[in-house]
C-alpha positions in Angstrom: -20.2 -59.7 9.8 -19.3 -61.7 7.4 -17.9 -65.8 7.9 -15.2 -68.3 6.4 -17.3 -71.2 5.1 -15.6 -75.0 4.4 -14.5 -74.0 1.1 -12.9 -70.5 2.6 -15.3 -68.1 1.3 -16.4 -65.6 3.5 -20.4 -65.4 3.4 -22.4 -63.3 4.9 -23.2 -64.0 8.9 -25.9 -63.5 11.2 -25.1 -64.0 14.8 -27.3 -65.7 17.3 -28.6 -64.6 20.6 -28.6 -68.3 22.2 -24.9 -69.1 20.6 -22.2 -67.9 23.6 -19.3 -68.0 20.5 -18.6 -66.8 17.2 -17.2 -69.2 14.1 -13.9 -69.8 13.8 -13.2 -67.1 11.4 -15.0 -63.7 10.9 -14.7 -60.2 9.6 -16.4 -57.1 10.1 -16.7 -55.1 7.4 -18.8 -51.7 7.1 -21.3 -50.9 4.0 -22.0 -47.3 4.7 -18.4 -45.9 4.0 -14.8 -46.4 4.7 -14.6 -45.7 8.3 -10.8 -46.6 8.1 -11.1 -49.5 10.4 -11.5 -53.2 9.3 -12.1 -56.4 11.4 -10.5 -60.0 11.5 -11.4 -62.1 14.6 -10.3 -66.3 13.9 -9.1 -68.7 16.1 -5.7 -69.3 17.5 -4.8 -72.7 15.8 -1.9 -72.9 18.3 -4.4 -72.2 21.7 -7.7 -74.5 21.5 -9.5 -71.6 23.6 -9.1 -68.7 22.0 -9.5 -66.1 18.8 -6.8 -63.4 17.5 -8.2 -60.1 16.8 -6.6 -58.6 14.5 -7.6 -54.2 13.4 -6.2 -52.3 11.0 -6.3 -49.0 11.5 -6.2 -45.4 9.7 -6.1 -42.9 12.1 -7.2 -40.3 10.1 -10.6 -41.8 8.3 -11.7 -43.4 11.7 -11.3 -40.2 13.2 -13.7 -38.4 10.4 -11.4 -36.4 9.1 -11.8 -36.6 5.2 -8.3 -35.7 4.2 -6.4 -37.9 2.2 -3.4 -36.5 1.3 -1.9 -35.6 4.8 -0.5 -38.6 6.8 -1.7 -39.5 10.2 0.6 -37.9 13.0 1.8 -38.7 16.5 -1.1 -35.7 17.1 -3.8 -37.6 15.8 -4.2 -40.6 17.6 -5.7 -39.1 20.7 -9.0 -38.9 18.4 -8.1 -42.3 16.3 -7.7 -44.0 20.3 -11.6 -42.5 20.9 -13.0 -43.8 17.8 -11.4 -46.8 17.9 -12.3 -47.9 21.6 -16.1 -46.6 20.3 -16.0 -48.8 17.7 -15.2 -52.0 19.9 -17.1 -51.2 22.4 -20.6 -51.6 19.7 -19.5 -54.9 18.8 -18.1 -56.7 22.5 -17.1 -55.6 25.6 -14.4 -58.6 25.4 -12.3 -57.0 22.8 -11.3 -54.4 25.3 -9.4 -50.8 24.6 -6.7 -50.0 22.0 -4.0 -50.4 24.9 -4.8 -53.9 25.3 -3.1 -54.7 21.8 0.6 -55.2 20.5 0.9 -53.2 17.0 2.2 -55.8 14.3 2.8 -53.4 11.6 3.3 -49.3 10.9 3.5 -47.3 8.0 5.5 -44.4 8.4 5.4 -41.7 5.7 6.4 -38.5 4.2 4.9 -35.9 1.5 7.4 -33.7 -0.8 5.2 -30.8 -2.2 6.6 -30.4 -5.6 5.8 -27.1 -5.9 7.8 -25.8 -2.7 10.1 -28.4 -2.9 11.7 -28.6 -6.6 9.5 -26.5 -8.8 10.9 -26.7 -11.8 9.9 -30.2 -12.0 7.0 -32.5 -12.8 5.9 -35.6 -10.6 6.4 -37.6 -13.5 10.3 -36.3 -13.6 10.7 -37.0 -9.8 9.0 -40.9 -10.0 11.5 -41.4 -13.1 14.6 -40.0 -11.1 13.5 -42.5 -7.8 12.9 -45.2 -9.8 16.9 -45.3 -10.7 17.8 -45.6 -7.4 19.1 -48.9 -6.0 18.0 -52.1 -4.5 19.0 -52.9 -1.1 20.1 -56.9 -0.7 17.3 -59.2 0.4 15.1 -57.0 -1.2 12.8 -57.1 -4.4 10.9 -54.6 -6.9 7.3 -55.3 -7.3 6.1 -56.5 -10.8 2.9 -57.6 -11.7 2.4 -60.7 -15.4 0.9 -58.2 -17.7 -1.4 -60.0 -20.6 -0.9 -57.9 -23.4 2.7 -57.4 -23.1 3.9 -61.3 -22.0 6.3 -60.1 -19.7 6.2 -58.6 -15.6 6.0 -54.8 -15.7 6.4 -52.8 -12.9 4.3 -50.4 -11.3 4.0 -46.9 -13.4 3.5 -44.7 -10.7 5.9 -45.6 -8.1 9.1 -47.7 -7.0 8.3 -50.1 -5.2 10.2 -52.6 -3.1 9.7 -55.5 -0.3 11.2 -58.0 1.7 9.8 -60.4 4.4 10.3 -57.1 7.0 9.7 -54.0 5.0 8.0 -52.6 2.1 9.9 -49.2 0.7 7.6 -47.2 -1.4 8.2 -44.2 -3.5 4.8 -43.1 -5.2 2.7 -39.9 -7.0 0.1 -39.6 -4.7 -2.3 -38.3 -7.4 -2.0 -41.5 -9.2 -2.5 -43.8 -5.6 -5.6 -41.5 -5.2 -7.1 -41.7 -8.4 -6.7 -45.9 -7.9 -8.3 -45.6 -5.2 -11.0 -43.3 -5.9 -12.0 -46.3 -8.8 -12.0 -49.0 -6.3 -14.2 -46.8 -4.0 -16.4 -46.5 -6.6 -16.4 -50.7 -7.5 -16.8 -51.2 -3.8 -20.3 -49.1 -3.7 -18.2 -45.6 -2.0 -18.3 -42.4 -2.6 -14.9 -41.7 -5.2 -12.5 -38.5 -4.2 -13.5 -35.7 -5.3 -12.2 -33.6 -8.1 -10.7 -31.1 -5.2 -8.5 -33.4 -3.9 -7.0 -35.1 -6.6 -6.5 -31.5 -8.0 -4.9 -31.1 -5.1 -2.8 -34.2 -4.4 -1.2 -33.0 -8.1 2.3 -32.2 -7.2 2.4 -34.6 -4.2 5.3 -38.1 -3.7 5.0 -39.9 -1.1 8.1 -41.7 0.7 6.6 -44.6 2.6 8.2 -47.6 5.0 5.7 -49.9 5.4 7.2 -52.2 8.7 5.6 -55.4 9.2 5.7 -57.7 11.5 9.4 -58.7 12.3 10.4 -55.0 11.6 7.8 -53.8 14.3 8.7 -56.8 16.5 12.8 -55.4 16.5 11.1 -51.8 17.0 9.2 -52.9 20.1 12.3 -54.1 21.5 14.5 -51.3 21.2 11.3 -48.9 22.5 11.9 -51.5 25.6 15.2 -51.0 26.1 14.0 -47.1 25.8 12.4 -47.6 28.9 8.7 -47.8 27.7 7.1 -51.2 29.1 3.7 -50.7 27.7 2.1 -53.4 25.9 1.4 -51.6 22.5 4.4 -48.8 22.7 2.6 -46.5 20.3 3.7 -43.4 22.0 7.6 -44.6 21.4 6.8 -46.3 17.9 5.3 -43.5 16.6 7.1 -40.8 18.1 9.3 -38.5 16.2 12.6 -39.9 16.6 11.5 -43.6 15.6 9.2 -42.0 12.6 12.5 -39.8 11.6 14.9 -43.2 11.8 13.5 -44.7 9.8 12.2 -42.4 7.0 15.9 -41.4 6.9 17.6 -44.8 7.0 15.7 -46.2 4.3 15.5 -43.2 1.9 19.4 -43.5 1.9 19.7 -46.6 1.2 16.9 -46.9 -2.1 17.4 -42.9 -2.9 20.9 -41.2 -1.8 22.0 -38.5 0.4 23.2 -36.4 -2.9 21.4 -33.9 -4.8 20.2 -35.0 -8.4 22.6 -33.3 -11.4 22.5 -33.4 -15.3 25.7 -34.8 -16.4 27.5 -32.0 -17.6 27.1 -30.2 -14.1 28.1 -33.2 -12.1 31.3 -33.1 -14.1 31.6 -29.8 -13.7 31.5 -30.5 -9.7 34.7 -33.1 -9.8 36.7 -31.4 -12.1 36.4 -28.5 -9.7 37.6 -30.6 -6.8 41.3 -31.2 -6.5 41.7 -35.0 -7.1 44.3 -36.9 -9.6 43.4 -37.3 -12.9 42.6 -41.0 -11.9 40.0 -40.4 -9.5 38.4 -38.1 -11.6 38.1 -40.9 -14.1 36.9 -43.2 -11.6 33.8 -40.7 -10.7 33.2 -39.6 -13.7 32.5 -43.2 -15.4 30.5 -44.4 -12.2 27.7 -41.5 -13.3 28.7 -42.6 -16.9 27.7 -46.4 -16.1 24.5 -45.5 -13.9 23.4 -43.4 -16.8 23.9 -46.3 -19.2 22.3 -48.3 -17.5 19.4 -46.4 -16.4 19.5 -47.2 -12.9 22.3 -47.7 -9.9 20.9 -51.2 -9.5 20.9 -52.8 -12.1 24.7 -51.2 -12.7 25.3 -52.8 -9.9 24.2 -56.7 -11.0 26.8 -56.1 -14.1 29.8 -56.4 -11.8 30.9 -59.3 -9.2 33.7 -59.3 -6.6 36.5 -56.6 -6.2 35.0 -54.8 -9.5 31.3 -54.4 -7.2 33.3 -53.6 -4.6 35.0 -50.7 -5.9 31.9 -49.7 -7.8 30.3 -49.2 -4.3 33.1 -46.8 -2.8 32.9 -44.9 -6.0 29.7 -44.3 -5.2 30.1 -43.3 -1.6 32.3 -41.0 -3.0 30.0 -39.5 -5.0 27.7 -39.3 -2.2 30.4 -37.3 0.0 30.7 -34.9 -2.9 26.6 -34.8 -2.7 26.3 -36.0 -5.9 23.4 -38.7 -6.5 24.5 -41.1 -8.7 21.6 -40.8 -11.0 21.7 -38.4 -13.2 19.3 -35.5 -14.8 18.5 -36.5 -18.7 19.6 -33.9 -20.8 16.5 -33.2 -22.7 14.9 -32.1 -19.6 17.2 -28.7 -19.5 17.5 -29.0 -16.0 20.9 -28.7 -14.2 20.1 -29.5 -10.7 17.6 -31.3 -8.7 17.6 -30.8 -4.6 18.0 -34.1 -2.9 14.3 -33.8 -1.8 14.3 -35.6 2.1 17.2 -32.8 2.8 15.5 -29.7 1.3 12.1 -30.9 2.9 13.9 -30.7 6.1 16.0 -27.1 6.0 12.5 -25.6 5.1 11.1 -26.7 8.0 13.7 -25.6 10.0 14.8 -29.1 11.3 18.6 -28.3 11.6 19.0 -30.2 14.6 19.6 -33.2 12.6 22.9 -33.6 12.4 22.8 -36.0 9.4 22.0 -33.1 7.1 25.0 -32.1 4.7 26.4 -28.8 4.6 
């Protein structure tokens, strides 16, 4: 245990038997190994009597399973539910079971296996393609004051974007793991081994990170769904809500289209029997993207009527499934499967009715 002394640095904290309280603001850490749960009890500065206990939670470390590369499913939290009431119950009876709390945040993810998916490409090819995509409004990329260049720089290994609500990230998952196999290492863990970053190779990740007012809206509409329970976990982390939201926001940063090299996307419109002038207009919306480098920042360049119609050019495009971004040329690559959609027909998932033709 560890407290928050007067000048907020958390020291290290022995608790005694004749005290009936804790200080004001504790966490509970554990030195053996990540156990993939962490601690922070502190007082409720709006409620004189009375702490907020606030766990985060990976279900699949607390539940001993060593895997890092597969996400935590709906599946897995009967163990994670176990080992998490175990847990509590070795430090206080008072903090109760996992169904006595709300959940503030959820990460909801999705692996693309290279490999299966779009073989033919590198994960390095993929990161460059999603970092292209666009910017949602309200919503920022990540970039982090780098010393030897003088200027922000964004993250190499993934596209990465947040609001107040909900943090979009599109990552190699080799390159998260080998991170944080050297901060495992700092902290005094054991690092990943060799196997699974071998493994984790040809892995991106598509992850929504929704915190507190996105969960907040979520718990509402699991309400309205009929589910009164005070946490919800078995609507918020059910397969429709998981799927929602995965798909929503992969739209809206990614595309529906598949990825083409220039000359085929052409190809595509020319083939299709529009005027001359709306062949233009498609054509030099790629043309402008590609100049560009990217569909957002295409999109700062132009202001009222001229962004408007840049935006239903590119809803065009997306009809046609055509992504907007386009395959360089010096890759010698002609066509890229939009990867959500292909990840989807290979598992069979044709229910969806969202899924293009």
């Amino acid at each position: 245990m560890y407290r928050k002394n007067e000048n907020g640095v958390y020291i290290k904290y022995y608790p005694e038997k004749n005290v009936p309280y804790l200080p004001l603001d504790i966490k509970i850490i554990y030195n053996s190994r990540n156990k993939g749960i962490k601690w922070h009890i502190y007082s409720d500065h709006f409620h004189s009597m009375g702490y907020i206990v606030d766990v985060i939670v990976n279900p699949k470390t607390l539940s001993d399973m060593d895997n890092y590369i597969t996400a935590a499913t709906y599946c897995d939290m009967k163990m994670a539910i176990i080992c998490f009431n175990n847990e509590m119950e070795k430090i206080s009876p008072l903090l109760k079971s996992f169904y006595d709390y709300n959940i503030k945040r959820i990460d909801y993810c999705i692996n693309f296996y290279l490999k299966e998916l779009a073989p033919e490409c590198s994960q390095e090819q993929i990161i460059n393609l999603l970092k292209r995509g666009d910017i949602p409004p309200s919503y920022q990329e990540w970039a982090e004051y780098d010393e030897k260049s003088h200027r922000d720089k964004r993250k190499p290994e993934s596209f990465y974007l947040y609001n107040s609500s909900v943090t979009i990230n599109c990552y190699s998952k080799y390159m998260q793991l080998v991170n944080q196999s050297n901060k495992n290492k700092e902290k005094g863990y054991a690092p990943i081994s060799p196997k699974t970053l071998e493994a984790a190779q040809d892995i991106i990740r598509f992850e929504v990170q929704c915190k507190y007012h996105k969960t907040f809206s979520l718990n509402q509409k699991a309400g309205l769904l009929g589910n009164h329970d005070l946490n919800k976990y078995k609507t918020l982390l059910g397969h429709d809500f998981y799927n929602e939201q995965i798909h929503s926001y992969w739209n809206k940063v990614i595309g529906k289209g598949d990825w083409y090299s220039m000359q085929e996307a052409i190809r595509i419109i020319e083939s299709k029997h529009f005027n001359s002038q709306k062949k233009k207009r498609l054509i030099e919306a790629l043309q402008t993207v590609s100049l560009h480098r990217s569909i957002a920042t295409a999109k700062l360049l132009l202001k009222g009527y001229q962004l408007d119609a840049f935006k239903h050019t590119l809803s065009e495009l997306s009809n046609l499934n055509i992504n907007p971004v386009t395959i360089p040329k010096r890759w010698n690559i002609g066509h890229i499967p939009n990867l959500l959609y292909i990840y989807y027909r290979k598992a069979k998932m044709d229910e969806f009715e969202w899924l293009p033709e």
